[in-house]
C-alpha positions as CSV (number, residue, x, y, z in Angstrom):
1,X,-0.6,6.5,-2.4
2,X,-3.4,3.9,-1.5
3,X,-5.7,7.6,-1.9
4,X,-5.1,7.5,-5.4
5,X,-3.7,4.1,-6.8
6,X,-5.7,1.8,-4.7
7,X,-9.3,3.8,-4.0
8,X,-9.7,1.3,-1.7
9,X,-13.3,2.3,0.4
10,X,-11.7,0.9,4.2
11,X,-7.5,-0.2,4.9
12,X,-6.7,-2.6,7.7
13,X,-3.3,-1.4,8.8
14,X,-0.8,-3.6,9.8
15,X,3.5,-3.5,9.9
16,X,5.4,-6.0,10.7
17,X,7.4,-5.6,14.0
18,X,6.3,-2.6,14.8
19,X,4.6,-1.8,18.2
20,X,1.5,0.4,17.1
21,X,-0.1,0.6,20.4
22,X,-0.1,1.0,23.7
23,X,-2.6,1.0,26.3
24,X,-5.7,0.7,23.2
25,X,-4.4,4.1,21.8
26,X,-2.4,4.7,18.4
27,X,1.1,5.2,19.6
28,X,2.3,9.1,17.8
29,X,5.0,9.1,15.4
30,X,4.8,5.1,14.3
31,X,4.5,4.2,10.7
32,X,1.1,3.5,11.0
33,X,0.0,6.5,12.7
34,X,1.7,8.8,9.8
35,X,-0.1,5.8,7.5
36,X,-3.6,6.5,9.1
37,X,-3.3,10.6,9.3
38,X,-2.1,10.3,5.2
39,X,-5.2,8.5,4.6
40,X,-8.5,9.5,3.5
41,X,-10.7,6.1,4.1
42,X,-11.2,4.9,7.5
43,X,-8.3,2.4,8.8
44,X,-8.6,-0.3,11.4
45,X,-6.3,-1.9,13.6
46,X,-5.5,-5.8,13.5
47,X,-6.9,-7.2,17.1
48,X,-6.0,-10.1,18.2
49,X,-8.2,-12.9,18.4
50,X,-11.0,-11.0,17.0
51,X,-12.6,-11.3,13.7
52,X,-14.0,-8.1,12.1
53,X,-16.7,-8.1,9.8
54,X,-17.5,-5.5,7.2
55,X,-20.2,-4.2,4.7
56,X,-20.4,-3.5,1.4
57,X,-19.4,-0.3,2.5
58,X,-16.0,-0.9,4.4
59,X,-17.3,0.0,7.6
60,X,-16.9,-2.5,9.9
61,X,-19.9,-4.1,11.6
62,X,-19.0,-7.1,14.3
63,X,-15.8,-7.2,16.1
64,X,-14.1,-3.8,16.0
């Protein structure tokens, strides 16, 4: 859906109370791994107590 509705050029994904990690890895069969393999832009992962940055681009620059 965001492929075709949203066109959106880079997704920061991010459910709430779900555990989408583990050890720095994406953990299989979560809603946002099945969110990231549907999707065609690139997607990054909330970190905490970072800031990213991002060009005009989407692609994200400082803090990934």
């Amino acid at each position: 859906m965001v492929n075709e509705l949203i066109k959106a050029i880079a997704v920061i994904a991010s459910y709430a109370n779900e555990a989408a990690t583990k050890n720095g890895k994406v953990i299989p069969g979560t809603r946002t791994d099945v969110f990231m393999q549907a999707t065609k832009v690139p997607v990054y992962l909330p970190l905490s107590d970072r800031t990213m940055q991002f060009d005009a681009k989407g692609l994200c620059v400082a803090g990934c």
